[in-house]
C-alpha positions as CSV (number, residue, x, y, z in Angstrom):
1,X,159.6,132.3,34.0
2,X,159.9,135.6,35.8
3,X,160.6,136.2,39.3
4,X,158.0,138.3,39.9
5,X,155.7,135.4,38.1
6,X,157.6,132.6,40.6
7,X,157.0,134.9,43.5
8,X,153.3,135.3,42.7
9,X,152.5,131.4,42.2
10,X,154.5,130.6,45.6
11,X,152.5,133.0,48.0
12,X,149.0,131.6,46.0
13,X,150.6,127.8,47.5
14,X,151.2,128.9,50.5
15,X,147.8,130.6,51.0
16,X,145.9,127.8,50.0
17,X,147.6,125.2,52.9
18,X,147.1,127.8,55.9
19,X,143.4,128.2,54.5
20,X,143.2,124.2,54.6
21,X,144.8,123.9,57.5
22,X,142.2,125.5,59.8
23,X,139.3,122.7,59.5
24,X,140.2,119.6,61.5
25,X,140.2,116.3,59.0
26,X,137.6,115.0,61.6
27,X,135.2,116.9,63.6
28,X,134.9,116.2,67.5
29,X,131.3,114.4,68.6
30,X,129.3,116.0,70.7
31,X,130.5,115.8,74.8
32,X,128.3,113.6,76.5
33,X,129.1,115.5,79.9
34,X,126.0,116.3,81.6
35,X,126.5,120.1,82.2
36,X,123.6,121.2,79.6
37,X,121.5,120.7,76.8
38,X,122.4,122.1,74.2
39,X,120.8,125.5,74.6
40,X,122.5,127.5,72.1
41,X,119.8,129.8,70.3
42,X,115.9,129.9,70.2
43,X,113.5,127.4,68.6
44,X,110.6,128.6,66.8
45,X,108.7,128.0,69.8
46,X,110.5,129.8,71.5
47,X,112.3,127.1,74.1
48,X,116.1,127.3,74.3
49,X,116.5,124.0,75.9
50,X,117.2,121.2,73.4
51,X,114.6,118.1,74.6
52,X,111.6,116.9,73.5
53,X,108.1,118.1,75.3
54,X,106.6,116.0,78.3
55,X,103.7,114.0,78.0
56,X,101.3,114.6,80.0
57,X,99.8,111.1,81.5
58,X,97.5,112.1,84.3
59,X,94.4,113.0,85.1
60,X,92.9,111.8,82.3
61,X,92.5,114.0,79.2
62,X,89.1,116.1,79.2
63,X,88.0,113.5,82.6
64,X,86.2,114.4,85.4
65,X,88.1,113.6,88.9
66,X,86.4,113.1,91.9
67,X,87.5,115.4,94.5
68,X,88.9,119.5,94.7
69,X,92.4,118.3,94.6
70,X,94.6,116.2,92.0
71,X,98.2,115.0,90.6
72,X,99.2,116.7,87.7
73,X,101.7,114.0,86.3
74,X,103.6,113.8,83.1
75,X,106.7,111.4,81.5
76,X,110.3,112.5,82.1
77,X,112.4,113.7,79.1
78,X,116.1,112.9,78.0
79,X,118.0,115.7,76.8
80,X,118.9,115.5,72.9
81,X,122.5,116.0,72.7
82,X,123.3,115.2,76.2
83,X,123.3,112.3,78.4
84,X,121.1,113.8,81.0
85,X,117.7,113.6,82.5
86,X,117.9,115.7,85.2
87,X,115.6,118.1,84.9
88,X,113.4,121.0,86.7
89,X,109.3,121.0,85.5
90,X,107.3,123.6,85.7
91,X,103.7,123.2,85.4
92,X,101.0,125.7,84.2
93,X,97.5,125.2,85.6
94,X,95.3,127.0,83.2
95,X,91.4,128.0,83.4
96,X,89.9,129.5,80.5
97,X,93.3,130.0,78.5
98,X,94.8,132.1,81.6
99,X,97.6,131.0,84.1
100,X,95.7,130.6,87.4
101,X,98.7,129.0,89.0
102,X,102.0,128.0,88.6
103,X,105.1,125.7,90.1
104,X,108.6,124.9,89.5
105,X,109.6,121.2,90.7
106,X,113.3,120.1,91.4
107,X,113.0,117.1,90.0
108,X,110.2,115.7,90.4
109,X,107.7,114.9,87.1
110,X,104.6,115.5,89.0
111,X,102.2,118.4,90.8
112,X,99.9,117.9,93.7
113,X,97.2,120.7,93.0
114,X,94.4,121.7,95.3
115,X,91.7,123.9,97.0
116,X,90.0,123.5,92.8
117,X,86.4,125.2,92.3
118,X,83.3,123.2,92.3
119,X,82.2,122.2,88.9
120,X,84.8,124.1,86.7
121,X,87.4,122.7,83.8
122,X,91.0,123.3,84.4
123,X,93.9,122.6,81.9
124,X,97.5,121.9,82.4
125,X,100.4,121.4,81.3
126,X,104.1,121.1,81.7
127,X,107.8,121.4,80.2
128,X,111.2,120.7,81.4
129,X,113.6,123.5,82.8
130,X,117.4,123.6,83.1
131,X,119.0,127.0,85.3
132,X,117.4,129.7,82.7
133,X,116.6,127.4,79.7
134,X,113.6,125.8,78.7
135,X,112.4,123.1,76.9
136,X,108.9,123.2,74.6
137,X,105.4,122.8,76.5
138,X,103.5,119.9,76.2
139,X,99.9,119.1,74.7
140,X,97.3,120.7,77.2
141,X,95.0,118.6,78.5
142,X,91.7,119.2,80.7
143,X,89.8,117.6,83.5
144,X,86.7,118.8,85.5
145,X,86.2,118.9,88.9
146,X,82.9,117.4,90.2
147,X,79.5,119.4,91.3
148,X,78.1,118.0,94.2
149,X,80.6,115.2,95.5
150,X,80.6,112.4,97.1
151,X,81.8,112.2,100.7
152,X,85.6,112.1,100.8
153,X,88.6,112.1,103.0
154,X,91.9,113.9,101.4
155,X,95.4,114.7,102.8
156,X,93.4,117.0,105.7
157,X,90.2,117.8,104.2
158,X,87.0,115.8,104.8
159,X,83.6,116.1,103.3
160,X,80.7,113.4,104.3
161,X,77.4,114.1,103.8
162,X,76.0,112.1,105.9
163,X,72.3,111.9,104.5
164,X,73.5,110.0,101.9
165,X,72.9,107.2,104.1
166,X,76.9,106.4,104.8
167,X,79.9,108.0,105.7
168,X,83.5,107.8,104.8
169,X,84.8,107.7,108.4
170,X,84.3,105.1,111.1
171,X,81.6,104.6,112.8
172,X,81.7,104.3,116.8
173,X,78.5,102.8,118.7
174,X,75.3,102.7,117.5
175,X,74.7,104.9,114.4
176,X,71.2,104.9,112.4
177,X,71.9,106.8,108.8
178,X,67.9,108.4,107.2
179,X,68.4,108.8,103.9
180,X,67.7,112.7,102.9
181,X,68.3,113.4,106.3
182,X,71.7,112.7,108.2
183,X,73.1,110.6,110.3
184,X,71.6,110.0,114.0
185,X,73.9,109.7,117.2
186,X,72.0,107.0,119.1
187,X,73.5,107.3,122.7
188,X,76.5,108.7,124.4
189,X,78.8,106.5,123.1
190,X,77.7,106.8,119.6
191,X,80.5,108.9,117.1
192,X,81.9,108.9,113.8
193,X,85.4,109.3,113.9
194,X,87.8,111.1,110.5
195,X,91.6,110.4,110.3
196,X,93.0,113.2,108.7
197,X,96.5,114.9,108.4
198,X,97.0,117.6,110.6
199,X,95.2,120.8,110.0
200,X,97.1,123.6,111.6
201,X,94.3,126.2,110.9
202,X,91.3,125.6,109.7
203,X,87.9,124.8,110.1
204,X,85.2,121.9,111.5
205,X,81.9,122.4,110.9
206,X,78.4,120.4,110.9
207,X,75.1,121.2,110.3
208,X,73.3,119.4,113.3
209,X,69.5,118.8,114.3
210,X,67.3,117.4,117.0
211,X,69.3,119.4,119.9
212,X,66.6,120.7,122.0
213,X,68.0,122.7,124.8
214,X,67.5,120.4,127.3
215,X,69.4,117.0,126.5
216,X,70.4,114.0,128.1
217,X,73.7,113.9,129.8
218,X,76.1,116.7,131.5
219,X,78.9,117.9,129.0
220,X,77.7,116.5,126.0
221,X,79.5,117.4,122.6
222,X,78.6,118.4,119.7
223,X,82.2,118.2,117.2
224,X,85.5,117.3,118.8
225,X,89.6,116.7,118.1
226,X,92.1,114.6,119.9
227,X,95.7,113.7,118.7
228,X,95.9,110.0,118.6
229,X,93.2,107.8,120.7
230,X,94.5,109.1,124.0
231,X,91.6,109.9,126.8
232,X,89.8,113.1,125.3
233,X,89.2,114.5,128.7
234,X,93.1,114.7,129.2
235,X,94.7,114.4,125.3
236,X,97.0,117.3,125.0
237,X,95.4,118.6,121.6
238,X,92.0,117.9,122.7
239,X,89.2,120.5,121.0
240,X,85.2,119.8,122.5
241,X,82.4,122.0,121.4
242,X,79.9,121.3,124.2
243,X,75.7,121.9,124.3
244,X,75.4,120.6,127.8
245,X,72.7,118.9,129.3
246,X,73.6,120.4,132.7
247,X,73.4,123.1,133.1
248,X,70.3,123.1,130.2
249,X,71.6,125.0,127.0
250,X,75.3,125.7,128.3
251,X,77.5,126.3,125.3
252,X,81.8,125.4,126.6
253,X,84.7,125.0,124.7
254,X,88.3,124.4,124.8
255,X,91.3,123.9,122.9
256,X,94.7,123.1,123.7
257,X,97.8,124.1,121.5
258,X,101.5,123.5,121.6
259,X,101.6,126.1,123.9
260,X,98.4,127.0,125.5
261,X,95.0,126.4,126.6
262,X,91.8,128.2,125.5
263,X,88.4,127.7,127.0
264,X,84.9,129.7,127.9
265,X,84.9,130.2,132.0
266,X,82.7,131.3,134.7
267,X,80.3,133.5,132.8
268,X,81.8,133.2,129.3
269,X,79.5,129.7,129.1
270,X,76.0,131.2,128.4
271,X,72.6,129.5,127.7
272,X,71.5,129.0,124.3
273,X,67.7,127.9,123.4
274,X,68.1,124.9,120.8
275,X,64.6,123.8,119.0
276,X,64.8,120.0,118.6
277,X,63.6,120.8,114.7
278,X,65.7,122.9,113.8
279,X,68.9,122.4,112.5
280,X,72.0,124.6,113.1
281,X,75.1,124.8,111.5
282,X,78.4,124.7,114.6
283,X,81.3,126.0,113.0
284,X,84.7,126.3,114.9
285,X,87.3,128.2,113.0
286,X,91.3,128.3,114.4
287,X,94.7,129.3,112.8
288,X,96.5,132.9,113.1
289,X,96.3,132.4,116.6
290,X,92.9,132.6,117.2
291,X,89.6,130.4,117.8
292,X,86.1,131.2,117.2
293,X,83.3,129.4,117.7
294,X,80.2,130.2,115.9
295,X,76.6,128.9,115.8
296,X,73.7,129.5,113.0
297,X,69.9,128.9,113.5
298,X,69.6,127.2,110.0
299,X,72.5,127.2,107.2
300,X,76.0,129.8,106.5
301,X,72.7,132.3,105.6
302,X,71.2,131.8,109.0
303,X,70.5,133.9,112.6
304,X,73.8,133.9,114.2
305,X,72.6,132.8,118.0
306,X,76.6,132.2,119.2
307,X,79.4,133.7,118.3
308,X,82.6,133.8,120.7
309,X,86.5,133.3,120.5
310,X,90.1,133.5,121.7
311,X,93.7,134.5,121.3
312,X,96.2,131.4,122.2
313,X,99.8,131.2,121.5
314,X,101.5,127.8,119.9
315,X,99.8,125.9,117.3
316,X,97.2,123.6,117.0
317,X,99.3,120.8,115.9
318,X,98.0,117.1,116.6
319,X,99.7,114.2,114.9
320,X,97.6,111.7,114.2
321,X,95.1,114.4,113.9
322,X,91.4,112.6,114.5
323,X,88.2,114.7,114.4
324,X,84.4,113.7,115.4
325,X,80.6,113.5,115.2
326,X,80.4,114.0,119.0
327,X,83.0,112.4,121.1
328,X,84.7,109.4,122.1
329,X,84.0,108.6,125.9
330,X,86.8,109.5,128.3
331,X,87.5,109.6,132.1
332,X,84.3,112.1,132.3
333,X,82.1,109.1,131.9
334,X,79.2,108.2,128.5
335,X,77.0,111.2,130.3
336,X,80.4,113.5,128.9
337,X,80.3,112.4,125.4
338,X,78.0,112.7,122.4
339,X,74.6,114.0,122.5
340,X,72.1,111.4,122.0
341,X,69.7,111.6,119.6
342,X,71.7,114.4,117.7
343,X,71.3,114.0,114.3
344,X,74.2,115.4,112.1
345,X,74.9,115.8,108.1
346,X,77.6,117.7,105.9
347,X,80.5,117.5,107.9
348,X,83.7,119.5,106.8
349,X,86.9,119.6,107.6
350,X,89.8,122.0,106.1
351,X,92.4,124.4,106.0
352,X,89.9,125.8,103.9
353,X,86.9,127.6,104.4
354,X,83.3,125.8,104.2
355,X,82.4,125.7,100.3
356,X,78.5,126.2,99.2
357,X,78.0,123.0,98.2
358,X,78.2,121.3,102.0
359,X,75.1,123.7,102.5
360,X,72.8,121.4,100.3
């Protein structure tokens, strides 16, 4: 054999053992530290985040829930080649194929949604989220919010018709509920009282009937706010929208905030002329640091026959935050509470403004 030939056939040797030399006889397994999910590359879906979609678990697929708000909840996921299940969601809230609103969660597997339309279909849904990478969406699912509700108390946002002959908040003194009609105070004393959480700005508003100008009493209310069950004519939160019976027709106000007080004085209370068969809507409207308190001869389409408001500084903050149908009794004495004989119906209570339907 020649040299050149022996050369040749030794370098081929060597060659093939540094070639085999650079795969390991037994590949590593996967780490099982928690510090991702595998994101390496795109799926076809798109997602970069290796774990299976959520399932979505509530509201009921293609149900109907009973109020304008709900929980958008869906099963946690593990990831595929890690040992984790700690994981951001972020949930789509859909309405006619289009993102109408969207939120990232920390952790959490669920999404309080609210202020929904009357009678519309939303759909939903969710995936998981690690730093920049995403897992796949799940199925989307539906639910339909109702057309004409029933009375309801939620979070801080109360609706109770009243005429329906009951009323989803307590009842104070003697009460008598006519069906189609409302629900009718039946002496000073008499109030229906809401426990809500507090509601920072918003609105309270009633439609209310059988106020003739001049009523029993002296500074009879109409709608009122305390925090806790403290006296009302001293609570430190207190709101009273007043259609006196003496003076006749007087229309007062006041609200205390964390850091002021608010009230018509001296020639700010004016006499309005109330027809006992009418009904008007009282509507008293705070937040952004101001109050307003209007009055409508008939519905929200109505003759505006009051309309007055205030700066304050603070906020309207009571905790427990209670509203009324009238007003408890306090040191002023029964003759300083509800109007008796008043007979109220669609009561609401929000952060949000009245909606059409509690104009029925």
């Amino acid at each position: 054999m020649s040299k050149k030939y022996l050369v040749a056939l030794t370098f081929g040797v060597l060659a093939t053992a540094v070639s085999c030399s650079d795969k390991p006889a037994n590949p590593a397994a996967p780490s099982s530290a928690p510090v991702a999910a595998d994101d390496a590359g795109a799926a076809a879906d798109g997602s970069t985040l290796k774990v299976p979609a959520p399932t979505p678990t509530a509201p009921a697929n293609g149900g109907a829930i009973d109020q304008f708000e709900t929980t958008l909840k869906v099963n946690g996921v593990a990831g595929t080649f890690v040992n984790t299940t700690q994981f951001a969601y972020k949930f789509q809230l859909l309405i006619n194929g289009a993102v109408l609103r969207e939120f990232r969660t920390s952790s959490s597997t669920e999404w309080r949604v609210t202020d929904l339309d009357i009678n519309s279909t939303y759909s939903w849904r969710a995936r998981a989220e690690q730093g920049q990478s995403f897992g796949p969406w799940s199925a989307t699912w539906s639910f339909k919010t109702p057309d004409i509700p029933e009375g309801y108390i939620a979070g801080g946002e109360v609706y109770d018709p009243l005429w329906t002959g009951k009323t989803v908040g307590d009842i104070n003194g003697a009460v008598e509920f006519i069906d189609g009609v409302g629900a009718k105070m039946l002496g000073h004393g008499s109030h229906i009282e809401y426990a809500v959480d507090t509601v920072a700005d918003g609105e309270l508003s009633m439609m209310v009937t059988n106020t003739p100008t001049n009523t029993e009493g002296n500074k009879t209310k109409v709608m009122s706010m305390r925090e806790g069950r403290t006296d009302i004519t001293t609570n430190d939160r207190r709101f009273t929208a007043e259609k006196r019976g003496n003076p006749a027709g007087i229309i007062a106000w006041r609200m205390i905030t964390s850091n002021d007080q608010i009230d018509t004085v001296g020639a700010q209370r004016i006499v309005v002329e109330f027809s006992a068969s009418k009904w008007y809507l009282w509507t008293a409207q705070w937040g952004g640091n101001r109050f307003n308190l209007t009055i409508r001869e008939g519905d929200a389409n109505g003759k505006v026959i009051y309309n007055f408001g205030k700066s304050y500084r603070g906020t309207y903050d009571p905790r427990p935050h209670l509203a009324y149908v009238g007003a408890p009794i306090g040191r002023g004495g029964s003759s300083d509470a509800t109007i008796p004989g008043m007979i109220a119906k669609q009561v609401w209570l929000s952060h949000r403004a009245r909606p059409e339907f509690a104009n029925k």
